[in-house]
TORLUM-760245 format. One record per atom (N, C-alpha, C): residue number from 1; atom name; x, y, z. Coordinates in steps of 0.05 Angstrom, whole numbers. Layout:
ATOM   num   atome        x        y        z
ATOM   NUM      CA        X        Y        Z
...
//
This chain:
ATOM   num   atome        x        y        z
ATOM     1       N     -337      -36     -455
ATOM     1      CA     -312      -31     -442
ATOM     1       C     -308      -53     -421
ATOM     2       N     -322      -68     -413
ATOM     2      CA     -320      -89     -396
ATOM     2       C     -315     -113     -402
ATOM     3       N     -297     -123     -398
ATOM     3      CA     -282     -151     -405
ATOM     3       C     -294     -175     -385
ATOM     4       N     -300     -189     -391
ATOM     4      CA     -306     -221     -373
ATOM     4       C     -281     -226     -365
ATOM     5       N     -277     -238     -341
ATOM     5      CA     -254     -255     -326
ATOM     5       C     -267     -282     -334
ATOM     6       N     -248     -296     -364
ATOM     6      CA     -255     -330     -360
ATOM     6       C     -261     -338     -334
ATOM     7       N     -276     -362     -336
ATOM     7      CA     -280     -382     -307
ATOM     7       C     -250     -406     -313
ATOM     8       N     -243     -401     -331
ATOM     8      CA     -221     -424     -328
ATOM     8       C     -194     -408     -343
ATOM     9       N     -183     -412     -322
ATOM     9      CA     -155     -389     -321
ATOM     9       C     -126     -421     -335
ATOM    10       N     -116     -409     -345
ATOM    10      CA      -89     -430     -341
ATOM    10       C      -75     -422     -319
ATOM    11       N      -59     -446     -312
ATOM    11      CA      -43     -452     -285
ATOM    11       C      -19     -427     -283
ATOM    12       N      -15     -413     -299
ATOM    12      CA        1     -395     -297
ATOM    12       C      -10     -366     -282
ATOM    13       N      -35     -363     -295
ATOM    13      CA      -53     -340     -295
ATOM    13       C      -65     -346     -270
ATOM    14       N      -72     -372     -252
ATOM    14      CA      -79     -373     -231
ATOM    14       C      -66     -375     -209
ATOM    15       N      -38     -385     -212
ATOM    15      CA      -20     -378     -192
ATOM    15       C      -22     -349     -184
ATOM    16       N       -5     -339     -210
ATOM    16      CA       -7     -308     -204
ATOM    16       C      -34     -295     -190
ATOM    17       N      -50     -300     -202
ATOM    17      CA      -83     -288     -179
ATOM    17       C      -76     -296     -149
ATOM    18       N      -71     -315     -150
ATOM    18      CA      -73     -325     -129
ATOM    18       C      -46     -321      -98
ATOM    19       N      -26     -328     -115
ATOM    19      CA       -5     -306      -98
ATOM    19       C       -4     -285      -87
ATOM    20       N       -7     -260     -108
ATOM    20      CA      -23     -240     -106
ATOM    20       C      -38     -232      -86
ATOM    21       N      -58     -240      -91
ATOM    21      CA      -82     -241      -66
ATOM    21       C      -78     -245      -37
ATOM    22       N      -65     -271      -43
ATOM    22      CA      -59     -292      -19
ATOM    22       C      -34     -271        1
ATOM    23       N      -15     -265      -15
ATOM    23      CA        9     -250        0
ATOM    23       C       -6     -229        6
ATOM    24       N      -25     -216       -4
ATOM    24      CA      -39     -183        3
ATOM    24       C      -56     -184       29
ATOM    25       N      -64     -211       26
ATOM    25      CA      -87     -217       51
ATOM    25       C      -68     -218       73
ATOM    26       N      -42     -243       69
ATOM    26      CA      -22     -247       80
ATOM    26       C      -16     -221      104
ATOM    27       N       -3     -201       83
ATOM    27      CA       10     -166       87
ATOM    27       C       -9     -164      108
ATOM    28       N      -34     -161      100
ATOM    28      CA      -64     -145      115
ATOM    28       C      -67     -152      141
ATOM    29       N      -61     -192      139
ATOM    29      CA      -72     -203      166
ATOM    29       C      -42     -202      190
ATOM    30       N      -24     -187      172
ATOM    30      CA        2     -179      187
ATOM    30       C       -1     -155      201
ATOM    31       N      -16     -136      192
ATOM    31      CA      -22     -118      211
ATOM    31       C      -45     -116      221
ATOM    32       N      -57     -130      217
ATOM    32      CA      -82     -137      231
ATOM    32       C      -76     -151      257
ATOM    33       N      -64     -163      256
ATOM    33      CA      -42     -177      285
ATOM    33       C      -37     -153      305
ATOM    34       N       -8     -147      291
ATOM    34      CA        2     -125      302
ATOM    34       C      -11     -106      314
ATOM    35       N      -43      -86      297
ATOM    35      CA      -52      -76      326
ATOM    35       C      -69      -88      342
ATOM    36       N      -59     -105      337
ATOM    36      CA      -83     -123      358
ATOM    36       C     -107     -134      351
ATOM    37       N     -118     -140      329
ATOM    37      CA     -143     -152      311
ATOM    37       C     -142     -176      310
ATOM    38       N     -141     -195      336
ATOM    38      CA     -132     -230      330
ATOM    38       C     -167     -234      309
ATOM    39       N     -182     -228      304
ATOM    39      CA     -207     -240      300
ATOM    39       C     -205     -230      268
ATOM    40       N     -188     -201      259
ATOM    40      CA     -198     -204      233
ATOM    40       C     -176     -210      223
ATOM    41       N     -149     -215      241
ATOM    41      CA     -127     -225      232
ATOM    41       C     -118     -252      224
ATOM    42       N     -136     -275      240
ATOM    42      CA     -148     -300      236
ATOM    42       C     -164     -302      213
ATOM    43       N     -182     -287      199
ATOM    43      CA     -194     -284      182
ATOM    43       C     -179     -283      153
ATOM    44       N     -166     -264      152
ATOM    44      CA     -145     -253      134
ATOM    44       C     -139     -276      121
ATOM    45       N     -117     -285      151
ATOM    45      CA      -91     -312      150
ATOM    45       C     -105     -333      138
ATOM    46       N     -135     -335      145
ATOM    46      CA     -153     -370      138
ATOM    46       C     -151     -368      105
ATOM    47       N     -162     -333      104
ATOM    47      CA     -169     -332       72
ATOM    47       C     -143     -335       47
ATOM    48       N     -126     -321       59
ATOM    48      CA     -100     -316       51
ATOM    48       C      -87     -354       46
ATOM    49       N      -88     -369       67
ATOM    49      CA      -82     -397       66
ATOM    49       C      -99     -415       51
ATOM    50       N     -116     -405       51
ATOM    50      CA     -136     -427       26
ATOM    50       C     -132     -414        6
ATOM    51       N     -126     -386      -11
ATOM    51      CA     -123     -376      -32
ATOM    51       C      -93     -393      -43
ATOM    52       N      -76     -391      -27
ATOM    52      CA      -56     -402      -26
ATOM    52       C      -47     -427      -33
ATOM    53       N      -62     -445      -24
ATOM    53      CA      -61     -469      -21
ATOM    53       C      -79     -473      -45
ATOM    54       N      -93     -462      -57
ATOM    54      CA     -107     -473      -84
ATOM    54       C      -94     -459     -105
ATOM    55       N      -81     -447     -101
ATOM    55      CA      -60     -436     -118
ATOM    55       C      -40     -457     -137
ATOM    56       N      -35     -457     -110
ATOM    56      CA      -14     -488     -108
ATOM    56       C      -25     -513     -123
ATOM    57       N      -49     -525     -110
ATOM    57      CA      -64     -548     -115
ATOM    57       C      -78     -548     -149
ATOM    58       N      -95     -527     -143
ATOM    58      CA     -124     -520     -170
ATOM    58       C     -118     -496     -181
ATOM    59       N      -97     -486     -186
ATOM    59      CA      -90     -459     -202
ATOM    59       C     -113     -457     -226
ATOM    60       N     -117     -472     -241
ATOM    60      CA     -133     -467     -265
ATOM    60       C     -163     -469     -252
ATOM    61       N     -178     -474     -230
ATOM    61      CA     -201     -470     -226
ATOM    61       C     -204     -445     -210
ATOM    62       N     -193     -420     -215
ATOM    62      CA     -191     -411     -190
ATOM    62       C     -207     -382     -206
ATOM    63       N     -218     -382     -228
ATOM    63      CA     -231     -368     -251
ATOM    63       C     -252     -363     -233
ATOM    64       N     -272     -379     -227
ATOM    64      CA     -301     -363     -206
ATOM    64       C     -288     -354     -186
ATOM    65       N     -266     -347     -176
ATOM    65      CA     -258     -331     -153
ATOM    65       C     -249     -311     -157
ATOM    66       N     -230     -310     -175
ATOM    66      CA     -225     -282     -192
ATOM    66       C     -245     -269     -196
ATOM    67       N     -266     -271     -217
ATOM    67      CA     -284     -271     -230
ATOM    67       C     -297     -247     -204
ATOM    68       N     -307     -261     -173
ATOM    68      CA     -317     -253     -157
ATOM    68       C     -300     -228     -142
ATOM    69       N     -276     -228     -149
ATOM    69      CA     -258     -212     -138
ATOM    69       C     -246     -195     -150
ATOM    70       N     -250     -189     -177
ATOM    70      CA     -255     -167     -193
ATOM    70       C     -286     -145     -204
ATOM    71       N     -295     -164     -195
ATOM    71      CA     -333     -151     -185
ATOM    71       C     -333     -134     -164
ATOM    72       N     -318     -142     -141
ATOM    72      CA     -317     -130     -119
ATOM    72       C     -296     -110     -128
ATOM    73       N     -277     -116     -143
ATOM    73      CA     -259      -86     -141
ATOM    73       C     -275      -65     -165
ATOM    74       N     -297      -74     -182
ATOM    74      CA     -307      -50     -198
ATOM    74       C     -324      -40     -182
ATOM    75       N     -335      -50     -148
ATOM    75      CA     -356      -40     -153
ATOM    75       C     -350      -21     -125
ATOM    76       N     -320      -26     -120
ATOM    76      CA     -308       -7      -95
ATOM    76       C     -298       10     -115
ATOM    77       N     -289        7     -135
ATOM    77      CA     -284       32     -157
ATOM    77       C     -302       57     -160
ATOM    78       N     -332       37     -167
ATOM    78      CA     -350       61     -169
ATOM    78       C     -356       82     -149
ATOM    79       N     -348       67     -131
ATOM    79      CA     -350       78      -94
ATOM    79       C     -324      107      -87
ATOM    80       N     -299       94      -95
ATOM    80      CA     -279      112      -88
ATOM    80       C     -269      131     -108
ATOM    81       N     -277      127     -128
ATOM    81      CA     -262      146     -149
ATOM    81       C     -279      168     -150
ATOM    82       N     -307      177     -151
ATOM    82      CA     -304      199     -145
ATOM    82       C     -302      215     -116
ATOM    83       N     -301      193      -98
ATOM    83      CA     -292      208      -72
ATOM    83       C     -267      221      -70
ATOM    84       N     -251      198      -79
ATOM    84      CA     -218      204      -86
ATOM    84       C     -214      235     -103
ATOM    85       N     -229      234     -131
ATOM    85      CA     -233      263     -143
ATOM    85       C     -238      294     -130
ATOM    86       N     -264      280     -117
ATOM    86      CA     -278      305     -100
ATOM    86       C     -252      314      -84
ATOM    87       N     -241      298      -69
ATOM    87      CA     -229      303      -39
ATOM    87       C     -201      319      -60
ATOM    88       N     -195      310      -84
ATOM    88      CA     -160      327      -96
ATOM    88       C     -179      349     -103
ATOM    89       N     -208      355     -114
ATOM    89      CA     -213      379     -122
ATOM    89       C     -216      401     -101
ATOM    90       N     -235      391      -82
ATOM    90      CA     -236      407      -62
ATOM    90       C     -211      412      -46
ATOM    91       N     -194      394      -41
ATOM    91      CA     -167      400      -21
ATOM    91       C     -152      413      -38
ATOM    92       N     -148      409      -60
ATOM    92      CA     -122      421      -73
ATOM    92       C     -129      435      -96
ATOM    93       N     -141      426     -121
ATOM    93      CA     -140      447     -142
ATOM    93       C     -162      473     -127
ATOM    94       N     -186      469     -112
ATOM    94      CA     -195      489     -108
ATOM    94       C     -175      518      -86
ATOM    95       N     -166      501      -66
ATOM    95      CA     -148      522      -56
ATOM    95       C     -130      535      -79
ATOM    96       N     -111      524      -88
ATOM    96      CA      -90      536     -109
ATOM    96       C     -107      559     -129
ATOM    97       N     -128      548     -131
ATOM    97      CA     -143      568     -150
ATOM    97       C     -144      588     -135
ATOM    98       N     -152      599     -112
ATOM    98      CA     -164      622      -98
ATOM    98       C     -142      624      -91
ATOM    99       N     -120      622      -82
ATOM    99      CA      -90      637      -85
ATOM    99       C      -91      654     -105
ATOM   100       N      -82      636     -126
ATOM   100      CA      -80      649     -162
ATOM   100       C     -102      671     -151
ATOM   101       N     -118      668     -142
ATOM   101      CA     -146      697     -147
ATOM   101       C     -139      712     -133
ATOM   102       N     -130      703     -111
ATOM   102      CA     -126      726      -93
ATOM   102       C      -99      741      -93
ATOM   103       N      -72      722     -112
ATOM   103      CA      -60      745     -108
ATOM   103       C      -52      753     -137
ATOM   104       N      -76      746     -155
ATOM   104      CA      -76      768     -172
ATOM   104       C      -61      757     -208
ATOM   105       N      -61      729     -194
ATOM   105      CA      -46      716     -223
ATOM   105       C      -60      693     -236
ATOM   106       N      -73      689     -263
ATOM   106      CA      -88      676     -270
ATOM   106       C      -67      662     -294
ATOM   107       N      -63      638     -290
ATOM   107      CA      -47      619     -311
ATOM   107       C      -66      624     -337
ATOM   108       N      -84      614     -340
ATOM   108      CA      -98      619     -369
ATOM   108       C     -107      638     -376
ATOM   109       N      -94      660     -374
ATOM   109      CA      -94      688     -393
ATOM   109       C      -65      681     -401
ATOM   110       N      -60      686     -415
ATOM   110      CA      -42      685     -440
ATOM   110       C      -35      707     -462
ATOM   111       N      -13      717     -455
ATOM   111      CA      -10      734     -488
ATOM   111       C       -2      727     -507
ATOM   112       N      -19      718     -530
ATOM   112      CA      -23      706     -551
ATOM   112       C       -8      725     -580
ATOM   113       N        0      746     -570
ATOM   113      CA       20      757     -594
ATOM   113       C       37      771     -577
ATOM   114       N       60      781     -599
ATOM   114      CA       80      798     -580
ATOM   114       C       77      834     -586
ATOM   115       N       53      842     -600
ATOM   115      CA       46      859     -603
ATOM   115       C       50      884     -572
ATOM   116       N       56      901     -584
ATOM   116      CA       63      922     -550
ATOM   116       C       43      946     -560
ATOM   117       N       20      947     -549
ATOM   117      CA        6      974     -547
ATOM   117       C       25      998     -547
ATOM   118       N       26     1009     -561
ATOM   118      CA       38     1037     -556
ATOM   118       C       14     1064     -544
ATOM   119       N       32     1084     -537
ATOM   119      CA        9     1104     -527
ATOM   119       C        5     1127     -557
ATOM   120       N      -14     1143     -555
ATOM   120      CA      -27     1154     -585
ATOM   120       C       -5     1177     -594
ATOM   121       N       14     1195     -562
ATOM   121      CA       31     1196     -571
ATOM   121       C       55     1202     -582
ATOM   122       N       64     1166     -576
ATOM   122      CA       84     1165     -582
ATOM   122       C       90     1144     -603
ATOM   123       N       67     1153     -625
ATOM   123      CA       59     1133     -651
ATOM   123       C       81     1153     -668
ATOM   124       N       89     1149     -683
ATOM   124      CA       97     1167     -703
ATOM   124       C      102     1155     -742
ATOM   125       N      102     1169     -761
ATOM   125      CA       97     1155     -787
ATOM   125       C      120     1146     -800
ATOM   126       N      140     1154     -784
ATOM   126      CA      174     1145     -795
ATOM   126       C      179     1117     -780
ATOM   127       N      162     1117     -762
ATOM   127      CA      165     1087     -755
ATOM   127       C      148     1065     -772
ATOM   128       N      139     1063     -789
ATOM   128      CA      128     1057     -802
ATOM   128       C      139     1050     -826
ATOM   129       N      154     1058     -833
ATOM   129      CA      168     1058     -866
ATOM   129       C      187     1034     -859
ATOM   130       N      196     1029     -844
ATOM   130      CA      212     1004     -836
ATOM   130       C      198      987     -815
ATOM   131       N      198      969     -826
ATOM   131      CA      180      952     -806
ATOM   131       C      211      931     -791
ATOM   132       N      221      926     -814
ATOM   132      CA      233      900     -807
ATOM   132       C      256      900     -814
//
């Protein structure tokens, strides 16, 4: 299921990485400013401007950086997705469930025919001769 990121991207495929990136770091080191983070906002802006600028320049060498920057997003993947899961099961499907329990209504019971119990009665054999 895992695909390789070529090391040698065409100039099209590297811009785009690189834009991308560059404007996101861009976004990041914009609020990183704003509350006041000159040190990782400087950071951001450095990384964001050299992404940028080789964008521009070396678009097609920019394959070992990708490469490195999709490693890092599988391996914050492995990290957040099931936290992300846990936190919707526990916050939400588990409450909604114990509602449903507690006030008495369970979605998966199902009546599976339209059959109507009758009581013994009020069975009788003339009902019977005509069904339909």
């Amino acid at each position: 299921m895992e695909t390789r990121v070529p090391t040698r991207l065409s100039p099209a495929e590297g811009r785009r990485f690189a834009f991308t990136v560059g404007a996101a770091l861009a976004a990041l080191a914009s609020v990183a400013w704003w509350r006041g983070r000159l040190i990782a906002a400087t950071v951001l802006i450095t990384f964001a401007g050299l992404l940028l600028g080789a964008g521009l320049l070396l678009p097609a060498r920019l394959g070992p950086v990708r490469q490195a920057w999709m490693g890092l997003a599988t391996a914050l993947s492995k990290i957040t997705t099931p936290l992300v899961m846990a936190l919707l099961y526990f916050a939400v499907i588990t409450p909604v469930g114990l509602l449903l329990r507690v006030v008495g209504r369970n979605p998966l019971k199902r009546q599976l025919s339209s059959w109507v119990a009758r009581p013994a009665e009020a069975r009788n054999r003339r009902d019977m001769e005509r069904q339909f």
